[in-house]
C-alpha positions in Angstrom: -70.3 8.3 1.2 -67.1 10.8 1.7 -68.3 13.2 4.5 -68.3 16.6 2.2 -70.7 15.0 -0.6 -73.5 15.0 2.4 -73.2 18.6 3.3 -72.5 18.8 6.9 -73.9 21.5 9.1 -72.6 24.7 8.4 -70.0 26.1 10.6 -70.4 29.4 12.3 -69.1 32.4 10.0 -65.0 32.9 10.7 -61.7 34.6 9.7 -59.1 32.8 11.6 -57.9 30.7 8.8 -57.9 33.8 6.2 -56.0 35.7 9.3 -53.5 32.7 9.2 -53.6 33.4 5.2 -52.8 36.7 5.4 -49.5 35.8 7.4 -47.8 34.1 5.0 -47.4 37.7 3.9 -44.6 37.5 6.6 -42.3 35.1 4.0 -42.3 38.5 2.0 -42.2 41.2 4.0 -39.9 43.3 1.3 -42.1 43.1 -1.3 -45.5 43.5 1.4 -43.9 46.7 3.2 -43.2 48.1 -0.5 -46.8 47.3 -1.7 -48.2 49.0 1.5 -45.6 52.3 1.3 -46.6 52.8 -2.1 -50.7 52.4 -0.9 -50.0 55.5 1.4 -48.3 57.8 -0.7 -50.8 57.0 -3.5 -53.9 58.0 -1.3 -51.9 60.8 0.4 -51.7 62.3 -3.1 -55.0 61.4 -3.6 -56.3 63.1 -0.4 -54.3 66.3 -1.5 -56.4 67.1 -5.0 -58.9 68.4 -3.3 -57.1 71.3 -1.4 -55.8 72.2 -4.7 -59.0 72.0 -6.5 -60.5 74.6 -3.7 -57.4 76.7 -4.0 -58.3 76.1 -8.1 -62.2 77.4 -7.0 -61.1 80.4 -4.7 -58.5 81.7 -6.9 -61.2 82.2 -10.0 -64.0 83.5 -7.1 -61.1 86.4 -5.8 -60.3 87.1 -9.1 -63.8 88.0 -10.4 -64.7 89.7 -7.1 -61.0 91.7 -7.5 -62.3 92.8 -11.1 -66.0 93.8 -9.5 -64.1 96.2 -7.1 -62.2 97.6 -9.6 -65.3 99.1 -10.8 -66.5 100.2 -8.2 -66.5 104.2 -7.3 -63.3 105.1 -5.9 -65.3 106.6 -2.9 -66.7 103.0 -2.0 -63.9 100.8 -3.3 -62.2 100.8 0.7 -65.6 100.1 2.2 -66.2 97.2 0.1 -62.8 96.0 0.4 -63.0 95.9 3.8 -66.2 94.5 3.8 -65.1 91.0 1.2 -62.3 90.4 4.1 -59.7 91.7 1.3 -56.8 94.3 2.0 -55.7 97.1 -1.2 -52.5 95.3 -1.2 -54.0 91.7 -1.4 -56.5 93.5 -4.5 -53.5 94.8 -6.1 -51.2 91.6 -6.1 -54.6 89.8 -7.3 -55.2 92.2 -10.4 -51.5 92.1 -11.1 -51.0 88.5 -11.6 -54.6 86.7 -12.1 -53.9 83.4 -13.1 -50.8 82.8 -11.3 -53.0 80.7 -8.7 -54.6 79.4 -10.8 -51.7 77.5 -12.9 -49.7 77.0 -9.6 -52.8 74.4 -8.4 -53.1 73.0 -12.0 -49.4 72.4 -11.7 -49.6 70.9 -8.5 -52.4 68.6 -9.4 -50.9 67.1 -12.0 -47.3 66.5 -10.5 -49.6 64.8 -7.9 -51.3 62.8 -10.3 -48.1 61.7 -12.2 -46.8 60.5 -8.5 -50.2 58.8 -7.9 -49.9 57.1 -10.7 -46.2 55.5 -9.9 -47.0 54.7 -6.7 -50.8 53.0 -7.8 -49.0 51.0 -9.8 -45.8 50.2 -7.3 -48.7 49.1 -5.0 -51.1 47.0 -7.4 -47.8 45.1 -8.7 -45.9 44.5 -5.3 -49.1 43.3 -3.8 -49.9 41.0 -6.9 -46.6 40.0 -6.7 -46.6 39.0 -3.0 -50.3 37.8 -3.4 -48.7 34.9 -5.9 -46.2 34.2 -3.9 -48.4 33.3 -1.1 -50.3 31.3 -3.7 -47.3 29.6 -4.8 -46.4 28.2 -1.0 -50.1 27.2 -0.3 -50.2 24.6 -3.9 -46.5 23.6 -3.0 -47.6 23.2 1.2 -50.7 21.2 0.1 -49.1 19.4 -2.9 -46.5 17.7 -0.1 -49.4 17.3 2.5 -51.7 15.7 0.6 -48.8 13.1 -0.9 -47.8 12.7 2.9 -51.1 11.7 3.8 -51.7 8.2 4.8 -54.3 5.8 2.3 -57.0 6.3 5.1 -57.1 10.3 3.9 -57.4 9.4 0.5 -60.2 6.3 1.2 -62.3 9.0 3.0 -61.7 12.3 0.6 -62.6 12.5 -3.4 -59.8 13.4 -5.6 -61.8 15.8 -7.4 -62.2 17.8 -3.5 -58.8 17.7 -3.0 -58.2 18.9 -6.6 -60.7 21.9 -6.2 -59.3 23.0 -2.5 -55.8 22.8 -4.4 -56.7 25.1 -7.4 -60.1 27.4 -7.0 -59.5 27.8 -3.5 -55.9 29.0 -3.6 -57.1 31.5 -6.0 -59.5 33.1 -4.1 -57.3 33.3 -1.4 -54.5 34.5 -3.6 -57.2 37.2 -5.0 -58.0 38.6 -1.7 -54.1 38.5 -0.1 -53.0 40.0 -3.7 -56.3 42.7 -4.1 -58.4 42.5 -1.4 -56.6 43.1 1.4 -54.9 46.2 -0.4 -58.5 47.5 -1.3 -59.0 47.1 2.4 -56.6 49.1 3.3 -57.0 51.6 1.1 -60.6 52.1 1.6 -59.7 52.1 5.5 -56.4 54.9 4.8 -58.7 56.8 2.2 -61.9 56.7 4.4 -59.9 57.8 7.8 -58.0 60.4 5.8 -61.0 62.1 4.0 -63.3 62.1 7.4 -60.6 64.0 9.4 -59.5 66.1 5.9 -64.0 66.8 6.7 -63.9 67.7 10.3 -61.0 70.3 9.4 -62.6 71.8 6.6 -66.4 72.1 8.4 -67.4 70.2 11.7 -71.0 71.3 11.2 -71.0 69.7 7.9 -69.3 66.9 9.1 -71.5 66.4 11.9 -74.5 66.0 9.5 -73.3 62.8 7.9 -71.3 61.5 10.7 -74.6 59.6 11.7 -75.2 57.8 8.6 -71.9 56.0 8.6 -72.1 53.6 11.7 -75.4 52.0 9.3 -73.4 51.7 6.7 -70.6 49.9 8.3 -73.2 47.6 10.4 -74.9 46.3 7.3 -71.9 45.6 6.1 -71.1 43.8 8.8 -74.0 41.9 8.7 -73.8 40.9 5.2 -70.7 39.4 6.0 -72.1 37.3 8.3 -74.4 35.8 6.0 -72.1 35.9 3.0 -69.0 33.4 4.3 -71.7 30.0 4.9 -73.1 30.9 1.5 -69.9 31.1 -0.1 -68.6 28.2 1.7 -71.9 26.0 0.4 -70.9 27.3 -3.2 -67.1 25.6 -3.0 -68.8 22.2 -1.4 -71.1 22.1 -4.9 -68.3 23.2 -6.7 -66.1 20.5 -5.6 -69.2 18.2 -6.1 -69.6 19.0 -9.6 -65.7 18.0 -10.4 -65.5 15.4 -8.3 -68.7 13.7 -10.8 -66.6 15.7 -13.8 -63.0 13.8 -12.9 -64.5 10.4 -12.0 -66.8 10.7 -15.8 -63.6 11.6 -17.5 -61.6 9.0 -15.8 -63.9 6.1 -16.4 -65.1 7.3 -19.9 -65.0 3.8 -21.1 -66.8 2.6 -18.8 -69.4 5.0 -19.6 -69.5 4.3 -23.4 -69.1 0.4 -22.8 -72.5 0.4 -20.7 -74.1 3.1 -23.0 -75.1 5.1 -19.6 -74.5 8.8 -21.0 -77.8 10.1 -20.4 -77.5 8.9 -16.7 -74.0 10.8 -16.4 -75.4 13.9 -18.0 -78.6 14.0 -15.7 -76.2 13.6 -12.7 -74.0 16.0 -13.9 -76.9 18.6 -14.4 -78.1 17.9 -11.0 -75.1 19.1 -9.3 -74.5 21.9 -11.7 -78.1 23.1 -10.7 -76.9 22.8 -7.3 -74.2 25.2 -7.7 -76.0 27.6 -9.9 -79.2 27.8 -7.9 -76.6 28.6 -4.9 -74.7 30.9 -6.6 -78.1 32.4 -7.2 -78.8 33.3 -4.1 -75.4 34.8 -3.5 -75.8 37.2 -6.1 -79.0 38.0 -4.9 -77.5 38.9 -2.0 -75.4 41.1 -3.2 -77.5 42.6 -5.7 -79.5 44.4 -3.0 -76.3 45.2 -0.8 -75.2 47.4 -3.5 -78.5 49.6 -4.3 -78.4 50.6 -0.8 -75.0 51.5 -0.3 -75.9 54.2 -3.0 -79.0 55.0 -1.1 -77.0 55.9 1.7 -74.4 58.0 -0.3 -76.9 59.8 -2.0 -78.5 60.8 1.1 -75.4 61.4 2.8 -75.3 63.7 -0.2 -78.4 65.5 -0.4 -78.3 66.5 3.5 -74.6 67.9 2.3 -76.4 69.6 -0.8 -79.2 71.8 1.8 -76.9 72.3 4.4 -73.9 73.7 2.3 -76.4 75.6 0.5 -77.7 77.3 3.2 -73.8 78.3 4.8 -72.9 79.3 1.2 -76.2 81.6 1.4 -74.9 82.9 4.3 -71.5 83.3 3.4 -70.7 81.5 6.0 -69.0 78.7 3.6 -67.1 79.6 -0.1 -67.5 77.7 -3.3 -64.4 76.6 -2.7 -64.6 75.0 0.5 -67.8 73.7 -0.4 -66.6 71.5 -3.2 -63.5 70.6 -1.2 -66.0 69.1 0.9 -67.6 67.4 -1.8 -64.9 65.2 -2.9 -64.0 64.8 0.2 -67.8 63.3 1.0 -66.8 61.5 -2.3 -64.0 59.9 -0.9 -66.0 59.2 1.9 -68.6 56.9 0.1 -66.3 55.5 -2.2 -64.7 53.1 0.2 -68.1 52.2 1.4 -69.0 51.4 -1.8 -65.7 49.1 -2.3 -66.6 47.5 1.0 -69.2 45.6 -0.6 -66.9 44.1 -3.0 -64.3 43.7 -0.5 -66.9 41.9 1.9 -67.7 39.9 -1.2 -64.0 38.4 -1.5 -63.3 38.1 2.1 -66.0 35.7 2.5 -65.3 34.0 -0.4 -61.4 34.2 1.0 -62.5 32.9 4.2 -64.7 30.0 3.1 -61.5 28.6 0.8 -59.2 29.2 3.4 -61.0 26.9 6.1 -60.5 24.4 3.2 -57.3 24.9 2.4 -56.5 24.5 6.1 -58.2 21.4 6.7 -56.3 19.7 4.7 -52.9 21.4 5.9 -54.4 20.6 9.5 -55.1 17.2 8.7 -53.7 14.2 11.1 -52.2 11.7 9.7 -52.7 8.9 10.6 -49.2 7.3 9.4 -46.4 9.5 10.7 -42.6 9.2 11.8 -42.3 8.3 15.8 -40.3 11.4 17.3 -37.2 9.4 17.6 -37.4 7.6 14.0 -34.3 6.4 12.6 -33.5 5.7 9.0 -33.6 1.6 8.1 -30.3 0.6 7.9 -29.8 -2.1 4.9 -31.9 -5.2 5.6 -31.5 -8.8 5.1 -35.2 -9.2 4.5 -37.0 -11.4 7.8 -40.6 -10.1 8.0 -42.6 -10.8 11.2 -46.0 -10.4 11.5 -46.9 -10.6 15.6 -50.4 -10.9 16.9 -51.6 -8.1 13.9 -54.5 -7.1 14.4 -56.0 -4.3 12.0 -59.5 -1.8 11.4 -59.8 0.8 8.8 -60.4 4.4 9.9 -63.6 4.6 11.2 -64.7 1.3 11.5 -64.9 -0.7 14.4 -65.1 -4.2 11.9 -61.7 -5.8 12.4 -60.0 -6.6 8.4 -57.2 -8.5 10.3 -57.6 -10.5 12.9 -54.6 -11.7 15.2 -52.4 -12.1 12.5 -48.9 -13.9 13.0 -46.4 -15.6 10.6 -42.7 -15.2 9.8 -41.4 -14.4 6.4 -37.1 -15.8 6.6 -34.8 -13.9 4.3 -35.1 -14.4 0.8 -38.1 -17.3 1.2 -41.1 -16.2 -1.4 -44.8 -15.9 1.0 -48.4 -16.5 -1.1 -50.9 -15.3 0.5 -54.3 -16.9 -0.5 -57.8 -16.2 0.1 -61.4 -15.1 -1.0 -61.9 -11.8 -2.1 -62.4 -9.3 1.5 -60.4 -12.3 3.5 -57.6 -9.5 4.1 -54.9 -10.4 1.6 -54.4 -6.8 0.2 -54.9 -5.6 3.5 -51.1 -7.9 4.6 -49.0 -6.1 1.6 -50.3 -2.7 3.2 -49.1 -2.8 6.3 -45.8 -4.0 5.5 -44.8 -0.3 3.8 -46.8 1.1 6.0 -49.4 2.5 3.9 -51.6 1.9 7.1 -50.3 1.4 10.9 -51.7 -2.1 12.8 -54.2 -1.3 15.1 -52.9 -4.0 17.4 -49.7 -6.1 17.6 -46.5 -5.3 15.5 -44.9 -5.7 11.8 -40.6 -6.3 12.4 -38.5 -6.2 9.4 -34.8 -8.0 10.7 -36.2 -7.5 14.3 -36.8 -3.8 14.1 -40.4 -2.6 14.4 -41.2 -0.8 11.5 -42.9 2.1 13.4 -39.6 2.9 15.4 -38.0 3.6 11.7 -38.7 6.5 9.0 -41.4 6.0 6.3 -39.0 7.1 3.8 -36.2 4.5 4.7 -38.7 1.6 5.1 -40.5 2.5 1.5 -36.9 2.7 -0.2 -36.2 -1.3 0.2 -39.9 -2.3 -0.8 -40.4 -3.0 -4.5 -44.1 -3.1 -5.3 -46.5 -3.8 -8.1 -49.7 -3.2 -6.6 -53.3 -4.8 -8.0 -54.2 -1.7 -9.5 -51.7 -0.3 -12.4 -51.0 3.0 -12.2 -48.8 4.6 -14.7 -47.6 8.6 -15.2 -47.6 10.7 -18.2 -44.0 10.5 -19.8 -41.9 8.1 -21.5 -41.7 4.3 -21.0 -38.5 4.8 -19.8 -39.4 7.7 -17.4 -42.3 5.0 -15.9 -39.3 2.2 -15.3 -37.2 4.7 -13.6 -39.8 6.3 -11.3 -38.1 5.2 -8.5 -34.8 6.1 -8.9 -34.9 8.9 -12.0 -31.1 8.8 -11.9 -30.6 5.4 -13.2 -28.6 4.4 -16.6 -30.5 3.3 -19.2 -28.8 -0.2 -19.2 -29.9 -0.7 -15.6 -33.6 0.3 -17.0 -33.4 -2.3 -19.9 -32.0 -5.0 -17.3 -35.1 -4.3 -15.1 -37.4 -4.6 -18.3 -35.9 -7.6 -19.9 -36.5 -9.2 -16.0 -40.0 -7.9 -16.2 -40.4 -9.9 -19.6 -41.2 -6.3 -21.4 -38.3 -5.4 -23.5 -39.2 -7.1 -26.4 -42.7 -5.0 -26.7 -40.5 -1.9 -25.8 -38.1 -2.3 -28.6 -41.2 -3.3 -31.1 -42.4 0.7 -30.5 -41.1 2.9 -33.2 -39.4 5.2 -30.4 -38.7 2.8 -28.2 -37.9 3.3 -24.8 -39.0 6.7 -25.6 -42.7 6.1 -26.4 -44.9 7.9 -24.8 -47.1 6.1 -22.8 -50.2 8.7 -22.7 -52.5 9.7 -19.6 -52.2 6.5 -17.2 -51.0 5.0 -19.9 -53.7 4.4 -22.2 -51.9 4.1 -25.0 -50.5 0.3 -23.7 -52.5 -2.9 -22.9 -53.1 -4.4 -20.0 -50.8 -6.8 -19.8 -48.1 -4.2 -21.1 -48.8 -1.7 -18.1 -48.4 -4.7 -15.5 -45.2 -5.7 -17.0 -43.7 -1.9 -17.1 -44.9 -1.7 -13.5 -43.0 -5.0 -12.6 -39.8 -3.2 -13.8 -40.1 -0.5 -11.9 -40.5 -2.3 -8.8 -37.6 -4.5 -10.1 -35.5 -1.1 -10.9 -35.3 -0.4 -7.0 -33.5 -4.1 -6.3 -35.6 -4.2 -3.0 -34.9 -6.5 -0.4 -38.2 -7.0 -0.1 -40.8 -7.8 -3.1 -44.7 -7.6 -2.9 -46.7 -8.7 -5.9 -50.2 -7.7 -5.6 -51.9 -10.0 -8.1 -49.3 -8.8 -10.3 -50.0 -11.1 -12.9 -53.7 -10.9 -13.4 -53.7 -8.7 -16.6 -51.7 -11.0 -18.6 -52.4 -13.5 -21.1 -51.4 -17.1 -19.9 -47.9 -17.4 -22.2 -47.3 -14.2 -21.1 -48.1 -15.1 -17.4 -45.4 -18.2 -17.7 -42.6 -15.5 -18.9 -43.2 -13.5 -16.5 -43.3 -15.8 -13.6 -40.1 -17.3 -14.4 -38.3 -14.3 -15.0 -40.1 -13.5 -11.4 -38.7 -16.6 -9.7 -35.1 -16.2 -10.8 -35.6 -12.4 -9.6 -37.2 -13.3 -6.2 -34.0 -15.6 -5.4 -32.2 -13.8 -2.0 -35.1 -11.7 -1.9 -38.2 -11.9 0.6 -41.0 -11.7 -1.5 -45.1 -11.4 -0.8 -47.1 -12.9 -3.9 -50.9 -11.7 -3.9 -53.0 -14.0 -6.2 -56.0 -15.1 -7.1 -54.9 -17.7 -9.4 -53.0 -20.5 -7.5 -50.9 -21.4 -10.1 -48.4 -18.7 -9.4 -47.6 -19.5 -5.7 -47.3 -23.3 -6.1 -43.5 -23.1 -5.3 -43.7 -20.6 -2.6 -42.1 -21.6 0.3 -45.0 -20.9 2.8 -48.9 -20.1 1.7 -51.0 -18.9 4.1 -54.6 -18.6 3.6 -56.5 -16.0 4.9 -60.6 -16.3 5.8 -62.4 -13.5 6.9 -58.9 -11.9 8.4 -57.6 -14.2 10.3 -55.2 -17.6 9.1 -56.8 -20.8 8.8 -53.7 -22.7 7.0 -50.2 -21.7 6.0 -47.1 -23.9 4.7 -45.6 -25.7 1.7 -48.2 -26.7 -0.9 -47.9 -30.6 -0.7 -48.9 -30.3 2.9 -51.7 -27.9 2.6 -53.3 -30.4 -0.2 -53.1 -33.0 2.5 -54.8 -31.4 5.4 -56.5 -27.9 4.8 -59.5 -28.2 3.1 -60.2 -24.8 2.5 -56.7 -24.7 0.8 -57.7 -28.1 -0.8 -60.9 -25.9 -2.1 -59.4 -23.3 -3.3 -56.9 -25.2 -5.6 -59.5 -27.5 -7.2 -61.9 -24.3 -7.8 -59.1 -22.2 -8.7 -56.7 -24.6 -10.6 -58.4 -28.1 -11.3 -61.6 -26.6 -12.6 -60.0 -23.6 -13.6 -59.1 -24.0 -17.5 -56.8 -21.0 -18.1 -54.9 -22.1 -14.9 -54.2 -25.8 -16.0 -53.2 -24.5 -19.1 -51.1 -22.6 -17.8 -49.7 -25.6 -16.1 -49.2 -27.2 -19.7 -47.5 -24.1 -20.3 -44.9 -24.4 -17.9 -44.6 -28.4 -18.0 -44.0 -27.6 -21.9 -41.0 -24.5 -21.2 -39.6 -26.6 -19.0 -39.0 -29.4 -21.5 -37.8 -26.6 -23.5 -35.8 -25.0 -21.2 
């Protein structure tokens, strides 16, 4: 079972990879610096409403108390002038031009709303903007690592995980780069700003709900402790539940043939209980974080509300400045508030990033030697020396001292029961996996002292399993080499025996071959796959069973078309059926990984009897196979 599906221990709570997120930000630093200059002048515009707002507040207050002295007594008018903190010429500029303070703030505040606005905007864009970017490197970074991964990466990881840790969890590292962080920082930039625009205005003040901060911030704290494992357990179900979704959709037929939908759907609702029930708990989680950040504001607020009172009741403190300090206090709180939201993505950022990052940190097992050289064109001589080979993991050997030699342009069949190793030959030889002892030369060269690329590029091979891509016919044929001319594609079909079921589609070449090409047979997906190994003209040819989809006239056409193809080529033929490899020029026969017989056919009849068994179970007693035989006795006469 692939490691992930059991759950493993969970690791202890960390940012590191979300800090290694965060500086991709570098590759954009224009866009990031602008996002980040607009977040400052937004919230310095921000911080400045309420200084107009008490400037709003004190110009009324001076206003009304200008009128009250006005009628006073003349006698008593100095005394309470004096005694208000106002001078005659401050009363008379006051009574002259009332509201002039008054619309000088409300102008101010909403010039400083129109440029809050811009820059609010500048800042949600640009960081959106850079936060996509960022997104758009991590798909494209994991995209190519997970195609430059070697097969034992793939054997041990679900496509549906590596599909998840591609999609959901770029996004929530793209929301928290493109939104998060900014919230971050603005909360931090708004929160610093409104405390010291607080001490300014009234220390006492200030000092009352000074105290109540350091609990906010440390529950915080603590619920981001407990929040990243619980988000990181919700992406492990998540990527449960699609593995079971893409592996039901894939083998749908399979599902209907065997009539096991009820057992799907059960399985399926077990890991979508899974992921709901944990999801549960999350928002439980958060559900009481939230109340009692609001219990703290509002207590941060009443202790505001007595002691502002009481300084206003001693006019100690003006209406003004008291509601200064109120949307300051406001500005205060607010960021808290976001934290818990913030906290909330940052985990959920963290837990995806770890993910994302294991796979970008992932060894590979199959990887260029530091002083790799391209394959220069090869003549074809294969050597297999003392191969010896394990699968990751496993301490069982597959192969086991492993040595023959493949001449230039000779054909090799590889026989054996199913698990004696044959698939396990063709891998090696492209380096899907590395030997774990000996060594693979191709014209003398070990294959590990040469680049992946340059080996792969002279291979041509159909393996067991068909795989074909959503496109055109034609695009399938000319996978390998795109740039190809559409007589070299019909060439490599008419080789492949699979031009004349081309040309019977209505479109043609141009048919559309549907998702893994469901719209074509069998037999019809083998033979397109046989052309576009052909299209390559490899020096070297491996066949994995490459014929086992067809029917037996097919098979015939095939297989001659294959042996006048295969001539000045070195080519590996993988089959069950030993009526394709009875010209071969050697056979070897594998048996539990290691060779028990190899040479020409006539030879092995004579003295190997597990050869000897495997032709009379496989071809004597086998009545598609000695009709096959007719087949070919009968073309020949033909012919």
């Amino acid at each position: 079972m692939v490691e992930e599906a059991k759950h493993p221990k969970r690791k202890k709570p960390s940012f590191k990879n979300l800090g290694r997120a965060i500086r991709y930000l570098r590759h954009y630093r224009g866009i990031t610096l602008a996002a980040y200059a607009a977040l400052f002048l937004s919230t310095g515009a921000q911080l400045l409403v309420p200084q107009l707002v008490q400037n709003i507040l004190d110009a009324v207050t001076r206003g009304m108390m200008a009128q009250q002295l006005v009628s006073q007594p003349a006698q008593t008018q100095n005394a309470v002038i004096s005694q208000v903190g106002m001078t005659t010429e401050e009363l008379n500029s006051i009574l002259a031009n009332p509201l002039a303070p008054l619309y000088w703030a409300i102008a101010f505040i909403l010039v400083l709303s129109v440029v809050r606005g811009f820059f609010a905007f500048a800042q949600s864009y640009m960081s959106e903007k850079a936060g996509q970017n960022v997104a758009f490197d991590f798909r494209n970074e994991l995209f190519a690592k997970i195609q430059r991964l070697s097969f034992s990466y793939h054997d041990r990881n679900r496509t549906g995980q590596l599909m998840i840790r591609a999609t959901d969890d770029v996004e929530k590292v793209r929301l928290f780069i493109g939104q998060g962080l900014l919230l971050a920082v603005q909360a931090l930039v708004l929160l610093t700003g409104a405390l010291a625009m607080l001490l300014f205005t009234n220390l006492q003040l200030t000092l009352v709900i000074l105290p109540i901060l350091p609990v906010a911030m440390a529950m915080f704290m603590i619920f981001g402790a407990v929040a990243q494992p619980l988000f990181i357990e919700v992406q492990q179900r998540l990527s449960t539940l699609n593995t079971i979704l893409q592996e039901n959709l894939a083998g749908i037929k399979v599902v209907k043939a065997f009539a096991t939908e009820p057992g799907e759907q059960k399985r399926f609702a077990t890991a979508a209980t899974a992921l709901m029930n944990q999801q549960i708990t999350v928002a439980r989680i958060f559900s009481f974080l939230f109340p009692v950040i609001f219990l703290i504001a509002n207590l941060g607020q009443a202790a505001v509300l007595y002691f502002g009172g009481n300084e206003i009741i001693a006019n100690t403190l003006t209406i003004g400045e008291w509601q200064k300090f109120s949307l300051y206090l406001v500005f205060v709180f607010f960021p808290l508030g976001q934290l818990g939201f913030i906290i909330s993505q940052m985990s959920q950022a963290a837990a995806s990033a770890d993910r994302v990052f294991e796979i970008l940190d992932a060894q590979n097992e199959v990887i260029d030697s530091p002083n790799a050289k391209p394959l220069l064109p090869i003549d074809g001589a294969v050597t297999f020396d003392a191969v010896s080979f394990r699968y990751f993991g496993s301490t069982d050997l597959v192969l086991d001292n492993v040595s023959f030699q493949a001449e230039p342009g000779q054909t090799v069949a590889i026989l054996g029961a199913t698990g004696s190793g044959k698939s396990s030959v063709i891998n090696l030889i492209p380096r899907f996996y590395d030997v774990s002892n000996g060594r693979i030369l191709i014209d003398g060269t070990d294959i590990r002292s040469v680049t992946i690329d340059s080996l792969r590029r002279q291979i041509g091979i159909v393996l067991q399993e068909t795989n074909l891509f959503t496109g055109t016919i034609r695009d399938n044929i000319a996978f390998g080499r795109p740039e190809a001319t559409d007589d070299e594609v019909v060439a490599a079909a008419q080789a492949a025996a699979a031009h004349d079921f081309i040309s019977g589609f209505p479109e043609g070449y141009a048919t559309s071959v549907g998702e893994r090409g469901t719209t074509l047979s069998g037999g019809q997906k083998q033979r397109i796959a046989i052309a576009r190994a052909l299209l390559l003209n490899p020096r070297i040819l491996i066949l994995d069973d490459s014929t086992s989809a067809v029917d037996v006239q097919t098979e015939v056409l095939i297989q001659n078309a294959l042996d006048r193809l295969m001539e000045g080529r070195t080519s590996f033929v993988i089959a069950q059926r030993i009526s394709t490899v009875l010209t071969a020029d050697n056979i070897i026969v594998l048996d539990r990984g290691r060779i028990v017989a190899q040479g020409g056919h006539a030879d092995l009849i004579e003295n190997s009897p597990v050869y000897a068994d495997i032709y009379r179970s496989q071809l004597v007693e086998d009545p598609a196979a000695a009709q096959m035989v007719t087949a070919e006795e009968a073309l020949e006469v033909t012919l």
